[in-house]
C-alpha positions as CSV (number, residue, x, y, z in Angstrom):
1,X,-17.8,15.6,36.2
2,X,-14.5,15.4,37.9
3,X,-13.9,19.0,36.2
4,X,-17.1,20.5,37.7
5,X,-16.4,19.2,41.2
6,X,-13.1,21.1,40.9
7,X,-14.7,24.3,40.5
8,X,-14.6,25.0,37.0
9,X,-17.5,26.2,34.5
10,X,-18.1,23.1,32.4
11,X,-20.5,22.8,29.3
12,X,-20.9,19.4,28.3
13,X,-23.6,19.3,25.6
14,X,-25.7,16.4,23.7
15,X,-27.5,16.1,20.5
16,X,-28.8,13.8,17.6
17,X,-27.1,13.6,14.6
18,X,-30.0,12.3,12.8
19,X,-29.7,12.1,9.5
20,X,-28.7,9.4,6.6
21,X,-29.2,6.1,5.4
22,X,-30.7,4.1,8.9
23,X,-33.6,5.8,9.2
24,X,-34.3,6.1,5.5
25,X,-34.3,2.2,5.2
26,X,-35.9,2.1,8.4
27,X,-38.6,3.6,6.6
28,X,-38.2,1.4,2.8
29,X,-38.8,-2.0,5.7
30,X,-41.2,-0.7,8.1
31,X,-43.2,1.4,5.5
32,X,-43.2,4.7,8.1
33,X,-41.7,8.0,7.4
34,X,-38.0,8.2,8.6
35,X,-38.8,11.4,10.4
36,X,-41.4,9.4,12.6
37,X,-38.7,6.4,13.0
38,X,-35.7,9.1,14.2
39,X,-37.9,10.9,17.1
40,X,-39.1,7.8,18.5
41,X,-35.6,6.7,18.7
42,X,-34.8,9.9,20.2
43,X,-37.0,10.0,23.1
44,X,-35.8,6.2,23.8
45,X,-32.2,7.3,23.9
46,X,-32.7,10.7,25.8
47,X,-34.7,8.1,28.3
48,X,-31.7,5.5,28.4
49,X,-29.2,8.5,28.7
50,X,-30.8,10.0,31.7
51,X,-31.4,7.1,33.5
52,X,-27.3,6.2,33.3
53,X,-27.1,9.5,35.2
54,X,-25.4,11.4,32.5
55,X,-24.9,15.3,33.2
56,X,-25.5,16.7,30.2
57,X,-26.7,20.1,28.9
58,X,-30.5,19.1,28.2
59,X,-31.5,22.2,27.5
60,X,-28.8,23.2,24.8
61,X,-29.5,20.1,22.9
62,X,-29.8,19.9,19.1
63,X,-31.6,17.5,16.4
64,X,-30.0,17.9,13.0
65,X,-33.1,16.9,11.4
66,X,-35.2,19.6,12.7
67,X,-35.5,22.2,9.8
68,X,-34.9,25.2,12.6
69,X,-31.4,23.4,12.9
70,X,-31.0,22.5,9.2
71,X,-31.8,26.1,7.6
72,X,-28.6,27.1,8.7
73,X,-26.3,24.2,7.1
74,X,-28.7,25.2,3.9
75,X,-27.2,28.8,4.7
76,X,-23.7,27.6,4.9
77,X,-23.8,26.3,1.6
78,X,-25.3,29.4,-0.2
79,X,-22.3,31.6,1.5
80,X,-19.9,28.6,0.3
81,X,-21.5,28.9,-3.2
82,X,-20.8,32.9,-3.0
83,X,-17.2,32.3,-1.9
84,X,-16.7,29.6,-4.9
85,X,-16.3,27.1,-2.2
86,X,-19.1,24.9,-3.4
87,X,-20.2,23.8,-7.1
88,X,-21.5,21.2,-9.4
89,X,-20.1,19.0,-11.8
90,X,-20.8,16.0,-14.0
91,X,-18.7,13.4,-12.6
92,X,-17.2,10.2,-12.0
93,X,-18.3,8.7,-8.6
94,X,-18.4,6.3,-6.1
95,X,-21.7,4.4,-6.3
96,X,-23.3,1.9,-3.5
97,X,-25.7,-0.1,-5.6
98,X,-27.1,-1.6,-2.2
99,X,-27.5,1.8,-0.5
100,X,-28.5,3.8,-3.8
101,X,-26.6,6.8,-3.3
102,X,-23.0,7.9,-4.1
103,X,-20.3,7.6,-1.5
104,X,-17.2,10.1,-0.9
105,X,-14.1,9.1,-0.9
106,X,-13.6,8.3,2.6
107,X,-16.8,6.1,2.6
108,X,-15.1,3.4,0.7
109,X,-13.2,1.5,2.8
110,X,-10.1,-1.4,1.8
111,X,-8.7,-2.8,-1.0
112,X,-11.9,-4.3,-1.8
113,X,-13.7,-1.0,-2.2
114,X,-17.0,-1.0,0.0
115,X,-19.7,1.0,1.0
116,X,-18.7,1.8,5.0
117,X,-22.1,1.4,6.1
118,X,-23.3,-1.6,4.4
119,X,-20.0,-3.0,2.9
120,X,-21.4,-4.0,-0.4
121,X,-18.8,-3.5,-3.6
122,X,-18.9,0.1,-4.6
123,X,-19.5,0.9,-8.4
124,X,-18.1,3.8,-10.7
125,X,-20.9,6.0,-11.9
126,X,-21.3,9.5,-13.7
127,X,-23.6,11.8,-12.5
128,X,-24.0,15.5,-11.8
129,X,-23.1,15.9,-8.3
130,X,-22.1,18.7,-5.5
131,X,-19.1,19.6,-4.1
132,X,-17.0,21.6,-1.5
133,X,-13.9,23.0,-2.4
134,X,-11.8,21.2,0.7
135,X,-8.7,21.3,-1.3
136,X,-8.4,25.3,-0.9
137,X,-7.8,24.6,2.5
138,X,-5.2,21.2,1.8
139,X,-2.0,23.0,3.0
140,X,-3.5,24.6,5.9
141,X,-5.4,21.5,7.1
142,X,-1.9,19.8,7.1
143,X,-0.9,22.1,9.9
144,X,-1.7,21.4,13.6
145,X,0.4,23.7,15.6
146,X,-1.2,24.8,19.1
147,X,-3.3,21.3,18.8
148,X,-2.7,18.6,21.5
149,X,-4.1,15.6,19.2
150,X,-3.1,12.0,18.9
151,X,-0.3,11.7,16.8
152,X,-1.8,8.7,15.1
153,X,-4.9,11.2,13.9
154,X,-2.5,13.6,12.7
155,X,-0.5,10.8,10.7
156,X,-3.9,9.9,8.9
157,X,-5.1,13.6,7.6
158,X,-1.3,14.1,6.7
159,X,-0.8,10.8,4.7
160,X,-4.6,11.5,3.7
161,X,-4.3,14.9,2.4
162,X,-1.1,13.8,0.8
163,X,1.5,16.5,-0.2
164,X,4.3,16.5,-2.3
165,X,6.3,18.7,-4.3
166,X,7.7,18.7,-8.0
167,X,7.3,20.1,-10.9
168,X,4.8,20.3,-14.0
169,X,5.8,20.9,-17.4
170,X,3.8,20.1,-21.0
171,X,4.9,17.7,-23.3
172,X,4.0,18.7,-26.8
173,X,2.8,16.1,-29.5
174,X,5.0,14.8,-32.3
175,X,3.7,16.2,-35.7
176,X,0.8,18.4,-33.8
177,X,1.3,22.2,-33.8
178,X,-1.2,22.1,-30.9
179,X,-2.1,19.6,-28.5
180,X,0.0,19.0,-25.7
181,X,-0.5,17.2,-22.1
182,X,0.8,17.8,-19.1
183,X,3.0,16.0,-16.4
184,X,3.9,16.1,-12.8
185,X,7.0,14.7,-11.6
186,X,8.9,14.8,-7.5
187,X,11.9,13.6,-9.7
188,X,12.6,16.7,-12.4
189,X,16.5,15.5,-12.1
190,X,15.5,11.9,-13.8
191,X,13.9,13.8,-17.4
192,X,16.7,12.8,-19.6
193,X,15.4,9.3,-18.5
194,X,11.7,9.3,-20.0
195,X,11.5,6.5,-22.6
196,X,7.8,6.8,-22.7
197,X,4.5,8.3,-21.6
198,X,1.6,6.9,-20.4
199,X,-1.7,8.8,-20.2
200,X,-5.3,7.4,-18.0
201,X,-7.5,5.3,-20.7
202,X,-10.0,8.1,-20.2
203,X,-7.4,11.0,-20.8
204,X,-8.9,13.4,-23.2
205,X,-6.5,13.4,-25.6
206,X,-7.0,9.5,-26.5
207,X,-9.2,9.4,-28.9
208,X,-7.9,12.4,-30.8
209,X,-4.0,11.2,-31.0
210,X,-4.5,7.0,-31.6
211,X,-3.2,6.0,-35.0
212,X,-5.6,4.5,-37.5
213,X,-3.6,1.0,-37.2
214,X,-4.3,1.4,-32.5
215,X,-7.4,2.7,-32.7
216,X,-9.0,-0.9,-32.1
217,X,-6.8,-2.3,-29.6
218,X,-7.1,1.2,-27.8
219,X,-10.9,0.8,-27.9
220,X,-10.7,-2.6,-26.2
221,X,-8.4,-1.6,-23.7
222,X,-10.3,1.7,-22.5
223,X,-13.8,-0.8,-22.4
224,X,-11.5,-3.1,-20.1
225,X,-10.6,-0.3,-18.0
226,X,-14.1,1.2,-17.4
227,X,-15.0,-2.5,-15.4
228,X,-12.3,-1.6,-13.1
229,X,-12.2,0.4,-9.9
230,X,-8.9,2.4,-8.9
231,X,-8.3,0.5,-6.3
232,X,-7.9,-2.5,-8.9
233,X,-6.3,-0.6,-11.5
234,X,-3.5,0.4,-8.9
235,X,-2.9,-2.3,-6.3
236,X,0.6,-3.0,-5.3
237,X,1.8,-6.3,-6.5
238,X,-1.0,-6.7,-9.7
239,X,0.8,-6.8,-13.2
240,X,0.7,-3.6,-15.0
241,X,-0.9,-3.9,-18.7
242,X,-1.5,-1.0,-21.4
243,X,-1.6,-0.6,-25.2
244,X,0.3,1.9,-27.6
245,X,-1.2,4.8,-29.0
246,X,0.8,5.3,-32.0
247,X,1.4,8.9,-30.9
248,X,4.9,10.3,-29.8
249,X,5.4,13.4,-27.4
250,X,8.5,15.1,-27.4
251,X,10.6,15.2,-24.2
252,X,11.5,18.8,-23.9
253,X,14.4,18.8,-22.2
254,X,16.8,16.9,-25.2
255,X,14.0,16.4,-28.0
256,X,14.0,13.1,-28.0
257,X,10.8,11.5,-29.3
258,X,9.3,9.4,-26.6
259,X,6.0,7.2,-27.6
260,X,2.8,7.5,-25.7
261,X,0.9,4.5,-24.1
262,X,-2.4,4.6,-22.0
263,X,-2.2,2.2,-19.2
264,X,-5.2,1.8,-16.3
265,X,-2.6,2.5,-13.4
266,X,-3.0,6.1,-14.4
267,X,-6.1,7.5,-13.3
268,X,-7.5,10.5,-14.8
269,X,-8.6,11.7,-11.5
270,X,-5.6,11.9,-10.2
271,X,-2.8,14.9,-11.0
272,X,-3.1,15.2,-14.3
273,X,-3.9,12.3,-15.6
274,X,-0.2,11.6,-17.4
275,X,2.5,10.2,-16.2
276,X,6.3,10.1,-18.0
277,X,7.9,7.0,-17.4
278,X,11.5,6.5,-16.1
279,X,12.2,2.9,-16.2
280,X,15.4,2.7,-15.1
281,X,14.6,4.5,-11.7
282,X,11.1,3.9,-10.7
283,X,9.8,-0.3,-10.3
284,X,6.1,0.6,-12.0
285,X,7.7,1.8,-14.8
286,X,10.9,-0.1,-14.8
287,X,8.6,-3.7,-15.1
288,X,6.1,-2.3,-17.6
289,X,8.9,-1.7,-19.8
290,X,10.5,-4.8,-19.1
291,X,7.1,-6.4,-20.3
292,X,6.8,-4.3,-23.6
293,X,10.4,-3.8,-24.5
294,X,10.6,-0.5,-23.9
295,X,14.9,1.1,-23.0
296,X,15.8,1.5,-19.3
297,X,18.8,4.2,-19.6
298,X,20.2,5.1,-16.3
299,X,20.1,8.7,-15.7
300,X,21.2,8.8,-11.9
301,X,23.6,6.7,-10.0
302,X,24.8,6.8,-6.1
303,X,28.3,9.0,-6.0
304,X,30.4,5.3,-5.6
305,X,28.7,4.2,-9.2
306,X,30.2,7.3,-11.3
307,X,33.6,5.5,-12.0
308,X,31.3,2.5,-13.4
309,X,28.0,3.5,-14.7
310,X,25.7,0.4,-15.2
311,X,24.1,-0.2,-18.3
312,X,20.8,0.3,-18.5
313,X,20.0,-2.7,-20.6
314,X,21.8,-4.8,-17.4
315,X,19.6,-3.6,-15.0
316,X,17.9,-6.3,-12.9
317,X,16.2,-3.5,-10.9
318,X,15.8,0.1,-11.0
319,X,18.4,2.6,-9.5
320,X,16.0,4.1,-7.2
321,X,18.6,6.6,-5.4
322,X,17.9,10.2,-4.1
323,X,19.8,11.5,-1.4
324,X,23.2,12.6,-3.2
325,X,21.9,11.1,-6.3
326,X,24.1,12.3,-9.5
327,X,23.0,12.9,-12.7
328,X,24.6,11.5,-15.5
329,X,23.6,10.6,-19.5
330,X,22.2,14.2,-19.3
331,X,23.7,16.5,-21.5
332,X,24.8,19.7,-19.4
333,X,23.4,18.5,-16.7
334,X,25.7,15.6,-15.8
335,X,27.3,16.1,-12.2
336,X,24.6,17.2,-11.1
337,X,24.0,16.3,-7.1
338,X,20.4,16.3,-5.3
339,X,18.8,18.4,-4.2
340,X,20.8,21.0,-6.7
341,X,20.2,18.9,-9.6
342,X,16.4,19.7,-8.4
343,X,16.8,22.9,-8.4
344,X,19.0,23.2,-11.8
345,X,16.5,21.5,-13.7
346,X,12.9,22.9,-12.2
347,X,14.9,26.4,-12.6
348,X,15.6,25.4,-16.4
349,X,11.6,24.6,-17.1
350,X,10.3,27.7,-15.5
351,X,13.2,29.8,-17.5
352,X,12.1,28.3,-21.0
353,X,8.4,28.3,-20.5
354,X,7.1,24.6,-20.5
355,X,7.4,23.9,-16.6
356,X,6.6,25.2,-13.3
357,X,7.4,24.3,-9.9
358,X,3.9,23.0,-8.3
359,X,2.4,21.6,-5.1
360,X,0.0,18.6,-5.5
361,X,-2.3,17.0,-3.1
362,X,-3.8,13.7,-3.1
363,X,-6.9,15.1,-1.4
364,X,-9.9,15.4,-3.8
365,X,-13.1,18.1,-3.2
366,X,-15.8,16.6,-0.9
367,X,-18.4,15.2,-2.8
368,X,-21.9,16.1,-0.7
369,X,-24.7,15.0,-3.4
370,X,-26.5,12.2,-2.3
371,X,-29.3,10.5,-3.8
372,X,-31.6,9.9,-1.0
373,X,-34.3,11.7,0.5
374,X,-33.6,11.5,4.5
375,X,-31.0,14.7,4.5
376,X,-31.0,18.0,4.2
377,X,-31.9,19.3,0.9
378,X,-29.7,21.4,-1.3
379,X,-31.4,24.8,-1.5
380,X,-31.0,25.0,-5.3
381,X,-33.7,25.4,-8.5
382,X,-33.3,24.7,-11.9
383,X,-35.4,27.0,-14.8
384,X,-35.4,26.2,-18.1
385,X,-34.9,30.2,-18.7
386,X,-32.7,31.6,-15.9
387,X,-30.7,28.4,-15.4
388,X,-29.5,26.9,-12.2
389,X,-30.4,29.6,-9.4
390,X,-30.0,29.6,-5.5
391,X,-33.2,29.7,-3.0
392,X,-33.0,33.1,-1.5
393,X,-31.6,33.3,2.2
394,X,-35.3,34.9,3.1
395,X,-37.1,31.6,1.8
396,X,-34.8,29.2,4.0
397,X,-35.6,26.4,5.8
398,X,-36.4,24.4,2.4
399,X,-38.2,21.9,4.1
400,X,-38.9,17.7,3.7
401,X,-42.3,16.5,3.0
402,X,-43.6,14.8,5.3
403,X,-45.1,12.0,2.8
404,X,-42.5,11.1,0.7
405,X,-42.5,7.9,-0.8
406,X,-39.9,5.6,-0.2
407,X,-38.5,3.2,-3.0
408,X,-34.5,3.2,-3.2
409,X,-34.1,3.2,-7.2
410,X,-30.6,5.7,-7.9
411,X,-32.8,8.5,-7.8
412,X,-33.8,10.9,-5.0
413,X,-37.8,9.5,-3.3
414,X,-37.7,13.8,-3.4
415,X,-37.7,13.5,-7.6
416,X,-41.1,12.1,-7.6
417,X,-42.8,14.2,-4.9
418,X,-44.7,16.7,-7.1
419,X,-45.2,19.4,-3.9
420,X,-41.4,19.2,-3.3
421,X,-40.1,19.2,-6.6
422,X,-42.7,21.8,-8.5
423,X,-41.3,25.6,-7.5
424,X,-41.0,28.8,-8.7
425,X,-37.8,30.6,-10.3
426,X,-36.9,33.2,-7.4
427,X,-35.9,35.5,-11.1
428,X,-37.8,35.3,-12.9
429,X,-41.4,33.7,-11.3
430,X,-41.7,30.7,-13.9
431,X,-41.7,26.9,-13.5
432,X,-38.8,26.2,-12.0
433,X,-37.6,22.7,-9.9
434,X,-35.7,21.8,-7.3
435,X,-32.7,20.1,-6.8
436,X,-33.6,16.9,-5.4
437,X,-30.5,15.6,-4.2
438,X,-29.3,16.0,-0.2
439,X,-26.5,16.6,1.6
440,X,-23.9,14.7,3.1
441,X,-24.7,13.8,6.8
442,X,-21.6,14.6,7.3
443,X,-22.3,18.3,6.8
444,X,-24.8,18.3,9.8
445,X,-22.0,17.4,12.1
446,X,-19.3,20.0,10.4
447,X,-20.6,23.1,12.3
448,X,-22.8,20.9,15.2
449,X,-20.6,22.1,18.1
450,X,-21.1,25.8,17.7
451,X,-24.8,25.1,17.9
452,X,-24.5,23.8,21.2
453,X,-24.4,27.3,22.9
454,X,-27.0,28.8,21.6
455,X,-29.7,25.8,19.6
456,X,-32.1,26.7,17.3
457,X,-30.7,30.5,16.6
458,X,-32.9,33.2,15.6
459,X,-36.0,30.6,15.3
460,X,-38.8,31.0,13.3
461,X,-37.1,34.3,11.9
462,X,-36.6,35.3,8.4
463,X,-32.8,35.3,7.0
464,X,-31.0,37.2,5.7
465,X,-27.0,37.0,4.1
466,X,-25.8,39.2,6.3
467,X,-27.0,36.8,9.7
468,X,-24.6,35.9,12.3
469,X,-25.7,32.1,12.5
470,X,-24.8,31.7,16.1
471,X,-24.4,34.2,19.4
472,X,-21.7,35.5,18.5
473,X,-20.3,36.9,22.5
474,X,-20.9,33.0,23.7
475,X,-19.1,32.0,20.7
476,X,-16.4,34.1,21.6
477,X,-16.4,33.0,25.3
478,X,-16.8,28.7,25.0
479,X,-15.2,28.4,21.6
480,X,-12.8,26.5,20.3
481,X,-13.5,23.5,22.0
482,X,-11.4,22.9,25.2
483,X,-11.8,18.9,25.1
484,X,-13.4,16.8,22.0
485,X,-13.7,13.1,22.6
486,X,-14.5,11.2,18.7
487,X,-13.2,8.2,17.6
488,X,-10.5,7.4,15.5
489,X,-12.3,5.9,13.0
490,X,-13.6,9.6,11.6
491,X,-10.0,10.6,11.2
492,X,-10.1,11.6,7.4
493,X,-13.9,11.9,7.2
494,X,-15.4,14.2,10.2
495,X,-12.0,14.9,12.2
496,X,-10.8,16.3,8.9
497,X,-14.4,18.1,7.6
498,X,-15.1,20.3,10.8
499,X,-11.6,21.4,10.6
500,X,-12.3,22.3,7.2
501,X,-15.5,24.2,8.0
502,X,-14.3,26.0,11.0
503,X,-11.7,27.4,8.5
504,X,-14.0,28.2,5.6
505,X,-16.4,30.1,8.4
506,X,-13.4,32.1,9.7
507,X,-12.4,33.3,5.9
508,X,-16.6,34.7,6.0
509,X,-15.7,36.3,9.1
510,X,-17.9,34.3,10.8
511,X,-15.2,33.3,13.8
512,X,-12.4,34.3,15.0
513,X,-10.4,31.4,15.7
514,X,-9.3,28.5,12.7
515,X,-9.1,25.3,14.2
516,X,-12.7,23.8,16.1
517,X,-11.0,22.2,19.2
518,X,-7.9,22.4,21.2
519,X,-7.6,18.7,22.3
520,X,-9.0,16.0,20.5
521,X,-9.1,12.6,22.8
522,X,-9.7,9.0,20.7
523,X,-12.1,7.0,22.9
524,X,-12.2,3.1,22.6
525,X,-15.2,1.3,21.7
526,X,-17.1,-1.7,23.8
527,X,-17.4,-4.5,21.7
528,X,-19.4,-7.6,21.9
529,X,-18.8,-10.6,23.5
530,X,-17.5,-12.1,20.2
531,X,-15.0,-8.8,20.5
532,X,-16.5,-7.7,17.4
533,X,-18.3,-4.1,16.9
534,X,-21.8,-4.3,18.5
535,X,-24.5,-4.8,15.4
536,X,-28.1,-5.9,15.2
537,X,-26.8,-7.7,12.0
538,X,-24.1,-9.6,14.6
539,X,-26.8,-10.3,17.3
540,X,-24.4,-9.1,19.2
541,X,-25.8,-5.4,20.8
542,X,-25.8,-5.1,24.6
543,X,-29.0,-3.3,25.7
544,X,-28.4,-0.6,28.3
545,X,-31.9,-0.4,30.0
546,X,-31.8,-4.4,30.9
547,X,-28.1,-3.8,32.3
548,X,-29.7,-1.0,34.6
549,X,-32.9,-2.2,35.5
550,X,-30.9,-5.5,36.8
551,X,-28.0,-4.3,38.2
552,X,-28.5,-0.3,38.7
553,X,-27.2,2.3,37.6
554,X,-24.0,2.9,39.8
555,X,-23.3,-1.2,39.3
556,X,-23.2,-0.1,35.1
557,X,-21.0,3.0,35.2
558,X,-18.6,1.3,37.4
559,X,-18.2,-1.7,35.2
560,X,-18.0,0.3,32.0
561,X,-14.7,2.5,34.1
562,X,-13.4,-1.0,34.8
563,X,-13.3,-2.3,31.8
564,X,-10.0,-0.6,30.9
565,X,-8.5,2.2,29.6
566,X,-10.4,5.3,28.1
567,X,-8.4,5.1,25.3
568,X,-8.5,1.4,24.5
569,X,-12.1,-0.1,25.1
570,X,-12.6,-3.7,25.4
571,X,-15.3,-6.5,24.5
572,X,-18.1,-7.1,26.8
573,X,-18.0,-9.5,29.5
574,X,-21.4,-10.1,31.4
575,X,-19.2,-12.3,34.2
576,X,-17.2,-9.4,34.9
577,X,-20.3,-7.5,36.1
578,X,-21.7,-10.0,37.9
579,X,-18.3,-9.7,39.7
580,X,-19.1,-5.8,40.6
581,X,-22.4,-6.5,41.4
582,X,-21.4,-8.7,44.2
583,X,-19.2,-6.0,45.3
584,X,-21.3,-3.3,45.6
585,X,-24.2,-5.6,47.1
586,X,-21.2,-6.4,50.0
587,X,-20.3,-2.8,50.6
588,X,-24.0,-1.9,50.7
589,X,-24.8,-4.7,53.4
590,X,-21.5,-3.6,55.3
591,X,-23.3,-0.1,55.6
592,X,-26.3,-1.3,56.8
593,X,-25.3,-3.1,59.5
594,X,-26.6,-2.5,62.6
595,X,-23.7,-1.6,65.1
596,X,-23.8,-4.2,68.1
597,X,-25.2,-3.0,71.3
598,X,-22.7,-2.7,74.3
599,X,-23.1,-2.3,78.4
């Protein structure tokens, strides 16, 4: 507002992200179809929002749900799918029994691991599921130069994304001519130092390298493993347990034999799944092989500790130096100083064929499948002759029903609707059926913004691949984003997905531009009276149309600007607008006063 009365061309659009899990249980309570539930909510809100005097851009307003609106994230896929940005796999997941439907990473919130929406424990569960290829894009999405964003949002995608630098190198098996695994290590210059291995309980090489004599204790341990989550398996503090293979690997830098252990703080999802195990200069390891009497040597010491090098087996903690670090018990390598000992030793791998310098990311792909109906569905079909085949770009929207029934039971409602799920192969003509999983909500709101300036493109038209999915000159003239308000809770879930698609659209030559808005702004949120977020569960919601209808509008909008900061938010306080109401009802009288007759 205060932009616009300065002069300047302002375009300050709405719309209804309206998909996901509300209005599908909406639907599973009330016994009505989700679609009905979402537009009757819609109208409300577009009634509450006008009469708070908003000034949006009503007539550039989008509803993700409408098929004219979701053909186009069905689009985006099929490119991503041609540019080997999207694909399937069978797959370990995150499972909300309570929601029935699986949950990406950023859904599952603390150390206790649940759902964000319902906070019920989440599960591990295999199924086939979807995914986007996010990591592609990890380095770049690391980068915000030319952004003015919160610091504190750049902080979480960095630490989310998670980069670091080492090296990977195999480690072959004792007596095998040809099975191997692989390690990644930031510390190349502590090698001589691996007394063990440990590999994830689920490694693939497991079953194939336990002795005869470990095969039964391995068996229990992997069973005990499977009832954990990862958060479980790798909390700070919580003892750290494993069994011994039997197997040896040999440490290729001196050909030492070193023996191989699975252990649940190694996750197979993670890296590679193996670790190698320096006791005497990392605390994880250092305790476990306190606990299984494993050696500690000491293969690096701070520059005062050459003239008396401690004893490993006198450690009562590991050496965990690194800046100026020396190397020492090494072979050639002893005098080694970091960062050149880094270099000497990385340089040595690469040279002699087992090792190469590598870049890993904690970031994992974006898991999209989700097993309910209320989404938009993933234009895919599956014949028994051709194989898993994509709907053609001229057949898009792939549309809802609008009688689905609705019983949450792991499965997509979509699975057991015979007119949705019966199709034809689009190569070959025969039987074919479709996939019956939906997106991530998530994905609505990835590419929402560019909407805005043009809603509802080319509608009711046929597509084709070769589409430009938006107006491409007002594009050009309102995009990036000058301001975006979100709040800091979508850090590493939508602050971090609309980055990646604006990126993934550029590389189609879709835009012109990499990064979706210039300056991102964290608002606060109005809590309830108990300063707790506002919830129906809570009792605790504040209901804008009784706040306007008693006090006006103006009276509302003031109080909300008093409350505090932008940035900060506060809790409710029904006193303090009271307080403004008597304010306003004193400057209104004032105004009114008849002006005193004079002689």
């Amino acid at each position: 507002r205060f932009m616009k009365m300065q002069g300047n061309e302002v375009f300050f659009p709405i719309g209804f992200d309206s998909f996901g899990l509300p209005a599908e249980n909406a639907a599973i309570q009330n016994n009505i179809h989700p679609k009905s539930w979402t537009y009757a909510n819609i109208e409300r809100m577009q009634k509450q929002l006008r009469t708070m005097g908003n000034m949006f851009a009503w007539k550039n307003e989008v509803i993700t749900c409408d098929p004219e609106y979701y053909k186009w994230s069905q689009w985006f896929f099929l490119r991503m799918m041609e540019e080997d940005l999207a694909y399937r796999e069978h797959a370990q997941v995150d499972f909300c029994n309570h929601c029935q439907t699986t949950l990406a990473r950023e859904q599952v919130w603390g150390e206790d691991r649940v759902c964000e929406r319902c906070q019920n424990p989440v599960v591990k569960k295999k199924l086939n599921q979807w995914k986007l290829r996010i990591t592609k894009y990890a380095d770049e999405l690391l980068d915000f130069e030319g952004l003015d964003w919160p610091e504190r949002v750049r902080s979480m995608q960095q630490n989310w994304i998670g980069r670091s630098e080492g090296v990977e190198f195999a480690l072959k098996i004792s007596d095998s001519a040809d099975l191997s695994f692989r390690v990644f290590t930031t510390r190349p210059d502590t090698v001589f130092g691996m007394t063990f291995c440990v590999l994830a309980p689920e490694h693939i090489l497991v079953d194939q390298i336990t002795t005869p004599e470990q095969k039964e204790a391995v068996k229990a341990y992997k069973g005990a493993a499977e009832r954990k989550d990862e958060i479980e398996r790798t909390a700070e503090g919580q003892e750290k347990d494993g069994v011994f293979t039997g197997a040896f690997a040999v440490n290729p830098m001196n050909g030492e034999s070193v023996p191989i252990w699975i252990a649940d703080y190694v996750l197979a999802s993670y890296g590679t799944g193996a670790i190698m195990a320096v006791p005497g200069h990392d605390e994880r390891d250092f305790h476990f092989a306190r606990k299984y009497g494993l050696p500690t040597p000491v293969v690096i010491v701070a520059p005062e500790q050459l003239d008396s090098i401690p004893d490993g087996d006198d450690l009562s903690e590991p050496i965990l130096q690194k800046e100026s670090s020396v190397m020492v018990n090494s072979l050639s390598f002893d005098g080694a100083v970091w960062p050149e000992s880094y270099n000497r030793v990385a340089d040595m791998m690469q040279k002699e064929g087992f090792g190469e310098r590598q870049i890993n990311f904690r970031l994992h792909d974006w898991l999209i499948s989700r097993q309910r109906m209320w989404g938009t569905p993933i234009p895919i079909v599956y014949c028994e002759s051709c194989g898993m085949q994509q709907v053609p770009y001229e057949e898009l929207p792939v549309v809802l029903p609008d009688d689905a029934e609705f019983k949450p039971t792991g499965e997509s409602p979509l699975k057991y609707h015979e007119g949705f799920l019966k199709t034809k192969c689009p190569k070959c003509g025969g039987d074919a059926e479709r996939e019956t999983d939906t997106m991530d909500t998530f994905i609505c709101s990835s590419w929402y913004y560019y909407a805005y300036v043009a809603p509802y493109w080319k509608k009711g038209e046929t597509l084709t691949k070769t589409d430009q999915p938006w107006d491409v000159e007002k594009i050009r003239n309102m995009c990036p984003v000058d301001q975006y308000t979100g709040g800091i809770e979508h850090a590493t879930m939508h602050l971090l997905y609309f980055r990646f698609y604006t990126k993934a659209l550029a590389d189609m030559g879709l835009l012109d531009f990499r990064e979706p808005a210039k300056r991102l702004f964290n608002q606060g949120m109005i809590l309830g009276e108990d300063h707790e977020k506002m919830s129906k569960s809570r009792g605790n919601v504040v209901n804008p149309d009784d706040l306007v209808q008693k006090y006006g509008t103006d009276t509302v909008r003031a109080y909300l600007m008093f409350l505090g900061p932008w940035d900060a938010g506060a809790p409710w306080n029904p006193h303090g607008i009271e307080g403004l109401a008597r304010f306003f009802k004193g400057v209104w009288t004032l105004c009114h006063l008849e002006a005193p007759e004079t002689a």
